[in-house]
BAZASE-418475 format. One record per atom (N, C-alpha, C): residue in one letter; x, y, z. Coordinates in steps of 0.001 Angstrom, whole numbers, plus 500000, padded with zeros to 6 digits. Example, Ala and Ser with C-alpha at 12.3 -4.5 7.8 and 13.67 -1.06 7.14 Angstrom:
<sites>
a513190494310507800a512300495500507800a513200496700507800s512850497750507080s513670498940507140s512900500030507870
</sites>
This chain:
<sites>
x084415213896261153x084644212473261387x085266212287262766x085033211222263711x085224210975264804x086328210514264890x087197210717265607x088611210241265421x089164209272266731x089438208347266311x090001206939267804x091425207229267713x091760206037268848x093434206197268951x093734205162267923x095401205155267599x095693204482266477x095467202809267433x096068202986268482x096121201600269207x094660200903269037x093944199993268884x092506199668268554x092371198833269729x091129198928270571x090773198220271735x091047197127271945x090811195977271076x091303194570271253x092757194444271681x093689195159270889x095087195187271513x095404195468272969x094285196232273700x094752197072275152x094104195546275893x093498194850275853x092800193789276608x093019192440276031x093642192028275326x094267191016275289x094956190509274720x096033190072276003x097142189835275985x097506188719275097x098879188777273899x098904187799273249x100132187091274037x100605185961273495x100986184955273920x102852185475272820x103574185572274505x104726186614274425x105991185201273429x106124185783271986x106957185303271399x108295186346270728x109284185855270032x110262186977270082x109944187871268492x109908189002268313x109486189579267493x110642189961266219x110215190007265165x111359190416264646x111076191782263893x111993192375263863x111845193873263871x112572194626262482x112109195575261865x112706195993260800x112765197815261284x114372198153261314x114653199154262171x114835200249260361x114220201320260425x114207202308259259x115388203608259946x115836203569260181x117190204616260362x118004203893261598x118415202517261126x119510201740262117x121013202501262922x121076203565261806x122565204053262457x122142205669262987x120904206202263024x120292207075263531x120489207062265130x119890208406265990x120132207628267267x119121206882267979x118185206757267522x117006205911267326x117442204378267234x117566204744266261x118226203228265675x118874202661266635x120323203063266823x121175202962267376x120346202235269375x120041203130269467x119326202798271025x118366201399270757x117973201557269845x117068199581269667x117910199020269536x118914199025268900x119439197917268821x120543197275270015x120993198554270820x121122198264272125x120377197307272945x118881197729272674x117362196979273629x117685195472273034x117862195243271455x117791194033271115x118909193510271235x120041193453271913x120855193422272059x121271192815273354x120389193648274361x120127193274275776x119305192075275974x118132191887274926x117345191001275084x117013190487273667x118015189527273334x118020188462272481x117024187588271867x116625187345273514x115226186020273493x113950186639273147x113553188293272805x112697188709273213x112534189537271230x113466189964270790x113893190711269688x115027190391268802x114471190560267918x115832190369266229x115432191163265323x116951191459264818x117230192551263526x116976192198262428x115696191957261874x115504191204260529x116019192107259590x115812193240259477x115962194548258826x116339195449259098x117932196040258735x118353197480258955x118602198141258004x117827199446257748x117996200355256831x118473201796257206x119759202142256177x120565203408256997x120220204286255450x120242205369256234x120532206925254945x122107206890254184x123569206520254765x124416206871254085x125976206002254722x125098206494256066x126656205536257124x126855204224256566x127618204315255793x127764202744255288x128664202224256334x129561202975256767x130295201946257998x129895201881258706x128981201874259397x128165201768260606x127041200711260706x126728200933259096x125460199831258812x126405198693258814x127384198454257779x128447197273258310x128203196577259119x129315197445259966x129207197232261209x128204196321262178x127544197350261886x125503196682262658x125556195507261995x125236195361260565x124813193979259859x125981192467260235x126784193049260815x127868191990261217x127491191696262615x127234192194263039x126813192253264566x125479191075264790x124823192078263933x123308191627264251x122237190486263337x123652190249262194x122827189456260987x121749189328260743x120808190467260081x119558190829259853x119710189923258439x118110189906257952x118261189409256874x118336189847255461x118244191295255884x117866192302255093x118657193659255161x119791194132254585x119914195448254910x120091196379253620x119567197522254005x119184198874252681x120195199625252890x120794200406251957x121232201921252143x120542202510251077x120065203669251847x119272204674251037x120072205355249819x120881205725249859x121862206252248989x122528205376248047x121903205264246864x122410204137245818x124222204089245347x124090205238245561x125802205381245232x126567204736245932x126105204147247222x126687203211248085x126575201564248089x125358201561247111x125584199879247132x126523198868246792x126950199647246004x128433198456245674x129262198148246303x129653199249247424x130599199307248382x130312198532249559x128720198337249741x127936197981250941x128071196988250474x127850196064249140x127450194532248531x128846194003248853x130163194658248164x131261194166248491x131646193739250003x131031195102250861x131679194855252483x131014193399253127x129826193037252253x129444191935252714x129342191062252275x130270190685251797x130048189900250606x130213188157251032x130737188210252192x131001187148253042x129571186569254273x128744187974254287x127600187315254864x126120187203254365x125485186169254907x124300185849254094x123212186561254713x123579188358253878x122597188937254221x122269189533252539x120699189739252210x120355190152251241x120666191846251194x121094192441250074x121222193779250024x120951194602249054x119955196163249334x119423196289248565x119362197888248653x119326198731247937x119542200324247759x118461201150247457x117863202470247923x117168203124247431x115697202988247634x115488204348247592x114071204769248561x112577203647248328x112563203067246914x111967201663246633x111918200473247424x113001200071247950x113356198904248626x113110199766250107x113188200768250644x112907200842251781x111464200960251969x110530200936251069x108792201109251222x108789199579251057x109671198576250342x109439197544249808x109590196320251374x110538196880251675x110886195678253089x110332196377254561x109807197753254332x108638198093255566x107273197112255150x107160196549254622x105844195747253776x106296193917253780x107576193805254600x107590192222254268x106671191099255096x106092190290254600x105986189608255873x106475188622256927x107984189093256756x108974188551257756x109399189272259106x108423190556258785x108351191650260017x107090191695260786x107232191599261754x106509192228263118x106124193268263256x107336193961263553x107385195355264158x107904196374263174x107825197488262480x108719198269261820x108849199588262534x110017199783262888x110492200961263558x110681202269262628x109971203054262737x110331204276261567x111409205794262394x112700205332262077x113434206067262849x113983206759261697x113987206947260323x114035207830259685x114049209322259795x115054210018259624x114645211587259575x113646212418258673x113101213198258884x111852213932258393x110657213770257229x111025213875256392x110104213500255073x110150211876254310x111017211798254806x111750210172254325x110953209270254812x110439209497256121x109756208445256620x108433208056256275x107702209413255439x105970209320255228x105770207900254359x106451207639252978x106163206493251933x106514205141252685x107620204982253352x107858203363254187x106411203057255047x106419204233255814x105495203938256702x103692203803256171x103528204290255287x102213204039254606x102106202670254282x102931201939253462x103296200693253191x103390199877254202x103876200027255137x103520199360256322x102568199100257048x101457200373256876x100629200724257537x099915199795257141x099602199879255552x098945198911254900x099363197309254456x100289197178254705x100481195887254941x100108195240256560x099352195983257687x099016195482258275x099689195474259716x101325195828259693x102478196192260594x102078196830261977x102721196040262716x102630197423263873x103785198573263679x103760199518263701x104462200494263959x104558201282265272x105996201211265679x106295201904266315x107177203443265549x106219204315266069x106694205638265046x108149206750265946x108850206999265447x109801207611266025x110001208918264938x109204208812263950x109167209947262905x108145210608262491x107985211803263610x106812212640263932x106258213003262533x107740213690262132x107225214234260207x105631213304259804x106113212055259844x105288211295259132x103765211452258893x103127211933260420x101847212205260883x101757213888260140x102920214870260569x102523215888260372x102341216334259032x103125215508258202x102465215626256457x101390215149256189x101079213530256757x100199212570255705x099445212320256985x099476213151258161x098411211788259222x097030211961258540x096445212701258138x094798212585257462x094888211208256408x096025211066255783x095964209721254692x096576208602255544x097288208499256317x097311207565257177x096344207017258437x095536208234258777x094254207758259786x093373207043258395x093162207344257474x092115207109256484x092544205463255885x093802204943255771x094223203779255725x094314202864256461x094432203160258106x094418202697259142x092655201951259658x091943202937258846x090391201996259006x089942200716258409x091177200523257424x091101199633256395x092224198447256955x093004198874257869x094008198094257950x094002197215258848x094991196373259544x094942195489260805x095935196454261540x096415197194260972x097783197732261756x097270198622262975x098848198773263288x098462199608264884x099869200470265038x099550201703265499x100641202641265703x101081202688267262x102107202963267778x102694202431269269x103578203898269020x103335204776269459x104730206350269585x105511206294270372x106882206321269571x108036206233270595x108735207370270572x108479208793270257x108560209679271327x108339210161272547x108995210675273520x108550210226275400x107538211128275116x106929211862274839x105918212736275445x104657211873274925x104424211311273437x103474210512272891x103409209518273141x104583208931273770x104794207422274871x103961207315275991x104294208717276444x103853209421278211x102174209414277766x101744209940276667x100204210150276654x099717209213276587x100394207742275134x099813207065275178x099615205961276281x100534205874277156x100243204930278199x099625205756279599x099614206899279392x098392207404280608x097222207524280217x097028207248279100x095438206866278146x094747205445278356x095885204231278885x095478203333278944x094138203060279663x093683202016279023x091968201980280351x090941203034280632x091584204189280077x090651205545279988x089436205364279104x088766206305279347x087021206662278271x087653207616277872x087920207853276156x088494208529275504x087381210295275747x086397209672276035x085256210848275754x085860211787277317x086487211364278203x086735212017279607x088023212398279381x088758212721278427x090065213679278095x089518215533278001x090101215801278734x089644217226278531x090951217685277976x092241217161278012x093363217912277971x094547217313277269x095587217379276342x096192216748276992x097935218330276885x098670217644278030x099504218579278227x100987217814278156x101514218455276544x103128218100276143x103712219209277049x104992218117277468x105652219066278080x107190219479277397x107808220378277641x109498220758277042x110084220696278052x111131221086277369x112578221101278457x113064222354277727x112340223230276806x112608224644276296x113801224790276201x114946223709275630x116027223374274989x117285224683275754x118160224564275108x119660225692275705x119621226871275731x118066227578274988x117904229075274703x116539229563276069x116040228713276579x114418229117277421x115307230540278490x114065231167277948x114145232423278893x115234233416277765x115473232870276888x116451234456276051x115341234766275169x116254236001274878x115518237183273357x115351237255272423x115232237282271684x115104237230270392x116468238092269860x116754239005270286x118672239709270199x119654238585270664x119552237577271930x120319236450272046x120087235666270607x118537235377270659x118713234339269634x119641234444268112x119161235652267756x119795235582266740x121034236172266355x122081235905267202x123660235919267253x124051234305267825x123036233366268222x123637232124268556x124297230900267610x124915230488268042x125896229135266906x125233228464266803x125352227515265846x125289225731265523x125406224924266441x127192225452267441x127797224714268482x126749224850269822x126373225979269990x125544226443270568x124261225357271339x123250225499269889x121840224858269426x122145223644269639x123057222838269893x123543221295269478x123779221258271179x123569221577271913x124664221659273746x122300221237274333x122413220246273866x120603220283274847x120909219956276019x120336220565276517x120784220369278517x120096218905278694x119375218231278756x118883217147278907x119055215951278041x118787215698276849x118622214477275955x119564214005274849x120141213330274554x120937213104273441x120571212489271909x120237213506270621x119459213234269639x120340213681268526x119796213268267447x120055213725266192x120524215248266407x120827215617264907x121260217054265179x120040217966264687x119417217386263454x118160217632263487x117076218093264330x116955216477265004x116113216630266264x116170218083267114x117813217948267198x117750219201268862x118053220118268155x118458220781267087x117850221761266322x116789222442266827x115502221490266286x114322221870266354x113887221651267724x114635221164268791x113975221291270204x114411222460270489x115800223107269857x115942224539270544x114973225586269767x114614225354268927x113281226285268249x112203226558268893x111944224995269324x110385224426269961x109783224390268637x110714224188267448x109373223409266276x108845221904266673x109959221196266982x110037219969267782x108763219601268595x108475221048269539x107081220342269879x106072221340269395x106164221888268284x105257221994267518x104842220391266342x105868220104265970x105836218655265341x104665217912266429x105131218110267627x104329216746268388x103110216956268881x102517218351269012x101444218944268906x100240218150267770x101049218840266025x100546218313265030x100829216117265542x101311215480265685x101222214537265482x100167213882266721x099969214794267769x099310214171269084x097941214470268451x097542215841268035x096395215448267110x095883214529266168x096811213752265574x096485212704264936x096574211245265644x097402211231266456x097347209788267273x096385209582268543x095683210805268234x094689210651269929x093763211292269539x093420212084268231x092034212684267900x091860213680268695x092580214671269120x092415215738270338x093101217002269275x091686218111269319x091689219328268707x092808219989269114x093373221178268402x094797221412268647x094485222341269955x092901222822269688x092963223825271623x092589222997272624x092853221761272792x092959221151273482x093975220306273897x095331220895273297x096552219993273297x097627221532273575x097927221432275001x098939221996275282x100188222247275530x100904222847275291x102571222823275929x102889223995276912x103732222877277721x104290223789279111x105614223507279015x106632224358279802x107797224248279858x108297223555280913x109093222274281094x109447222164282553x110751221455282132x112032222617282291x113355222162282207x113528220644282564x113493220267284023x114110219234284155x113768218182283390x112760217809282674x112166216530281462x112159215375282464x111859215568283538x111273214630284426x110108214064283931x109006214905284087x107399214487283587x107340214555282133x106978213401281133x107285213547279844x105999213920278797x104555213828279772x103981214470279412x102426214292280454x101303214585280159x100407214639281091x099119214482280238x097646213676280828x096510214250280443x095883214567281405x094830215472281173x094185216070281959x092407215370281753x091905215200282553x090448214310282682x089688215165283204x087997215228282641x086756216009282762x086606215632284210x086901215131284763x086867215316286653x087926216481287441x088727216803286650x089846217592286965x091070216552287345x090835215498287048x092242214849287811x093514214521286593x094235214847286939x095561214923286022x096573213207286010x096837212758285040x098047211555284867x099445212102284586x100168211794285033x101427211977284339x102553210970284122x103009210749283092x104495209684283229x105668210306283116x106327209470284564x107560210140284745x108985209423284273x109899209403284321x111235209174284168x112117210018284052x113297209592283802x114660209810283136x114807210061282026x115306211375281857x115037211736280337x115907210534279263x115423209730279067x116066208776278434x115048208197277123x115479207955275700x114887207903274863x114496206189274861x115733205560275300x115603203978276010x113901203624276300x113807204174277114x112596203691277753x111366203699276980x111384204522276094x109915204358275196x110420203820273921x111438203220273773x111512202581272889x111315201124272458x111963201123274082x111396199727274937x110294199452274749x109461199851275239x108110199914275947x107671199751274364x107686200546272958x107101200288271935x107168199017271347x108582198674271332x109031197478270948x108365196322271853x108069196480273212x108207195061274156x106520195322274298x105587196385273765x104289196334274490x103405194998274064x102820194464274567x101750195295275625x103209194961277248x103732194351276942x104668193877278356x105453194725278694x106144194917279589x107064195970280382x108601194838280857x109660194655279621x110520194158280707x111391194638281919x111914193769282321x112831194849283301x114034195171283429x114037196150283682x115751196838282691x116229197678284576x117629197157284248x118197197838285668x118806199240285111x118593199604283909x119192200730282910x118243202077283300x118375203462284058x117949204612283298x116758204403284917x116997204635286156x116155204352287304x116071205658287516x114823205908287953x114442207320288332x114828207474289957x115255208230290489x114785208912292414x114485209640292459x113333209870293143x112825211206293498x113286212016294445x114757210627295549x115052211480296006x116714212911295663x116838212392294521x117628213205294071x116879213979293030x115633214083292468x115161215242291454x114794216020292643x115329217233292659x114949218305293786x113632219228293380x113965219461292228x112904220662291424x112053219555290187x110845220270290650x110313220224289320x109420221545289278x109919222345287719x109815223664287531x108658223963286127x107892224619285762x107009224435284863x107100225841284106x106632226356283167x106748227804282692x106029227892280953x105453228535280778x104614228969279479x105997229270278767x105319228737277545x106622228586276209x106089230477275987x107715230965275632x107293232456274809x107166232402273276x105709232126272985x105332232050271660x106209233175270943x105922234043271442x106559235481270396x108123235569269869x108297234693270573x109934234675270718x110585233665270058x110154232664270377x109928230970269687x108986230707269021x108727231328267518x107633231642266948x107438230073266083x108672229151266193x107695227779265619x106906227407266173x106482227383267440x105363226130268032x104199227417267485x104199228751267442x102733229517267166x102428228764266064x103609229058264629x103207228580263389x103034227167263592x103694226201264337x102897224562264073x101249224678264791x100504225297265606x099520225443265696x098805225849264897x099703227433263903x098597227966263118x098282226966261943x099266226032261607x099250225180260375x098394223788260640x098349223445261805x097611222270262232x096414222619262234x095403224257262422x094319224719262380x093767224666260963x094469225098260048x094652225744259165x094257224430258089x095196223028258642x095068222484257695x095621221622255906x094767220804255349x095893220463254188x096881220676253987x097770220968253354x099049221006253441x099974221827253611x099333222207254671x100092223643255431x101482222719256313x101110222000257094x101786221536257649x103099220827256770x102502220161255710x103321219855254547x104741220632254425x103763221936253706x104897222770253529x105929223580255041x105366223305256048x105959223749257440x107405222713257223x106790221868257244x108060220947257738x109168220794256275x108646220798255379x109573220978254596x110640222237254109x110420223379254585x110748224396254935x111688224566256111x111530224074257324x112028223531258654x113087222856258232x112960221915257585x114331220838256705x115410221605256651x114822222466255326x116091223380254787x116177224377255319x115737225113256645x116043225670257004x116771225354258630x116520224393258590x117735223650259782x118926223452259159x119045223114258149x120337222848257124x121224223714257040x119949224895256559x121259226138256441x121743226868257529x120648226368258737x121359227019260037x122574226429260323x122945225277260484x123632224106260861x124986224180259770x124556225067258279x126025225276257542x126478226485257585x125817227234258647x125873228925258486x125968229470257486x124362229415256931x123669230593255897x122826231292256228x122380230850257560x121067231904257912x121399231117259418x120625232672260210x120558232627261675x119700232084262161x119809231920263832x118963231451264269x117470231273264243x117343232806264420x116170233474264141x115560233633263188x116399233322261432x116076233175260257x115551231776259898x115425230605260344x114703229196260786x113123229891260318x112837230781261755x111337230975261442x111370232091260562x111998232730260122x111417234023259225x111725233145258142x112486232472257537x112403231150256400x111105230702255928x110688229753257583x109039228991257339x108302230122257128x108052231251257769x107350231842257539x106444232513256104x107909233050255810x107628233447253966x107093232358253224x108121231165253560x107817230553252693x106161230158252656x105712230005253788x104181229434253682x103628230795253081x103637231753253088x103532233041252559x102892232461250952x104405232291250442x104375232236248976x104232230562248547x103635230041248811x103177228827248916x101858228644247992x101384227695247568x100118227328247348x099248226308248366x098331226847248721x097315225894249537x096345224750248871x097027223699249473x095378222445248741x095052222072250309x093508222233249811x092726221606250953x092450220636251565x092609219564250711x092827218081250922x093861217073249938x094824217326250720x095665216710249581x095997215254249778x096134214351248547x096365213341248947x098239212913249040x098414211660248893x099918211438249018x100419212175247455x100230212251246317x101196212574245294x101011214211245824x099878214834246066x100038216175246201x101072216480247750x101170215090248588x102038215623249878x103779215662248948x103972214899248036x105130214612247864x105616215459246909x104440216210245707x105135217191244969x105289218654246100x104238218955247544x103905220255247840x105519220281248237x105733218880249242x107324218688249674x108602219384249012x108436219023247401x109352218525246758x109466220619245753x108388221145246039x107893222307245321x108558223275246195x108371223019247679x108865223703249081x110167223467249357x110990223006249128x111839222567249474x113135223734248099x112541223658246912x113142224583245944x112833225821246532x111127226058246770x111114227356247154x111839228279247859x111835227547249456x112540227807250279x114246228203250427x114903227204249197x116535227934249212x116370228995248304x115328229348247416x115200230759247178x115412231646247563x113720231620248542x113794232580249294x115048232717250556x115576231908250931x116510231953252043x117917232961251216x117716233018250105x118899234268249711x118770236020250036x117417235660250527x117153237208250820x116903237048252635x117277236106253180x117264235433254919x118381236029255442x118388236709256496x119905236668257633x119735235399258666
</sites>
């Protein structure tokens, strides 16, 4: 089957008639979150918080919902609603708990935009619901594609909706795609910043800390997130998800290393001529840009010079060494719910790195087994993504008792 971009042609050519959007943010106190609501914040006339939904920070969501008087706010964690209903009990905001109500208000039609800033597996069920209710999405939760993108491209033919990636490298592709003949992509090339470990051993790696893995020379993210950027599962994730948002075979989707995270990513065109988008490693800017497209406002925030970037340095990831991005390739080849079980494995095995139960280097010997002792379906749909999840996820603290 022929595969398009999620963005659908009519959207790239005409321009609608610029009104203020209202937005339903899925991990508000995330740092995702957190950075939109900065943007909407800055620009009032342009964006509103109809909807904020948090995992647990109840003081924070507070907080936000006082701020921003959405009309709507969730905490995922039911054990918190009472505490959340009480803290607000003075404002006229509706409130509502648990993983139900967050598929339920990605689907309202008092939303525009739904931001899926959710961490990992959490995000696949909101965002389907959205999908199919017609939503634009701006995706900030790679997971999402790398479990379910085959059931989400397959809903998306049916839908009005449209996907907008607000990760910089899927930001960077999708707007150097603009105006292009999809058929004249020969390439496209993610780039890293090969996180606090590029250039060590596999003997470094696996004596390194938590405190360590958490120090990213460039970007400021979840702990999650830069976890997995010091792995390079991270852009194994975006590998698997650039295959699904641009229809480009996985040997045709590359990663290079270039510390400084100047260039956020590149395509390469059947003439030989190369695009690239540049900036400031700043997560701001494509968040913007998802939220404010097709328009570009203008922000005096996060200015690039070229004449202070001195270097720009490039270098082949060491697969052998940083053995997630091999396995997110071998699983994106591979298929059904390989990837499934990758990332759910990755979960708990970021977890236990992060509580010191297993080493650095035990991350991938974790995923590894575990896909080992796994069962393969070939085409799975959503209940088979959510039991393979839910099957992997036991497996895995199993096997992690026999992990260094």
């Amino acid at each position: 089957m022929e595969k398009r971009q999620f963005i659908k042609p009519r959207r790239l050519y005409r321009i609608p008639v610029r009104k203020q959007k209202k937005i339903a943010i899925l991990g508000s106190t995330g740092s995702i979150g957190t950075q939109a609501l900065d943007i909407i914040r800055d620009y009032p006339e342009l964006f509103q918080a109809e909807v904020l939904v948090a995992n647990s920070n109840i003081d924070l969501l507070i907080k936000q919902a006082r701020e921003f008087e959405p009309n709507i706010v969730v905490i995922a964690d039911e054990t918190k609603y009472s505490a959340l209903k009480e803290a607000l009990s003075d404002c006229p905001v509706k409130i509502f708990a648990g993983a139900k109500s967050i598929e339920q208000v990605a689907a309202l039609d008092c939303v525009d935009i739904v931001l899926t800033a959710m961490v990992g597996f959490s995000g696949l069920l909101p965002t389907i619901r959205a999908v199919e209710a017609g939503k634009t999405i701006a995706l900030a939760n790679k997971e999402t594609l790398v479990v379910g993108g085959h059931i989400i491209y397959e809903i998306l033919q049916k839908s009005k909706s449209a996907i907008i990636p607000v990760d910089s490298e899927h930001s960077a592709i999708f707007q150097c795609l603009l105006g292009e003949n999809p058929q004249s992509v020969e390439k496209l090339i993610l780039t890293a910043s090969g996180g606090p470990f590029h250039g060590k051993d596999s003997e470094f790696l696996s004596k390194v800390t938590p405190e360590q893995a958490l120090k990213h020379p460039n970007w400021s993210m979840g702990n999650k997130v830069t976890i997995d950027s010091a792995s390079l599962m991270n852009k194994g994730l975006e590998v698997i998800e650039a295959h699904w948002l641009f229809g480009i075979p996985a040997e045709k989707i590359d990663v290079i290393i270039h510390p400084q995270s100047y260039i956020h990513s590149m395509v390469e065109f059947a003439d030989g001529s190369i695009k690239a988008q540049l900036g400031v490693p700043s997560m701001r800017i494509p968040i913007q840009y998802a939220l404010d497209y097709p328009f570009r406002s203008k922000s005096e925030k996060n200015k690039f010079s070229f004449a202070e970037a001195k270097d720009f340095t490039f270098d082949k990831p060491d697969l052998k060494t940083f053995r997630n991005l091999q396995i997110a390739y071998d699983c994106l080849k591979k298929g059904g719910n390989a990837p499934c079980i990758m990332n759910a494995a990755n979960e708990i095995a970021v977890e236990l790195f992060l509580t010191g139960r297993i080493s650095f280097t035990g991350i991938s010997d974790l995923i590894e087994e575990t896909l080992d002792k796994s069962e393969f379906i070939n085409n799975p749909d959503i209940k088979d993504c959510v039991e393979t999840d839910n099957i992997t996820r036991k497996k895995s603290l199993e096997i992690s008792k026999k992990i260094k």
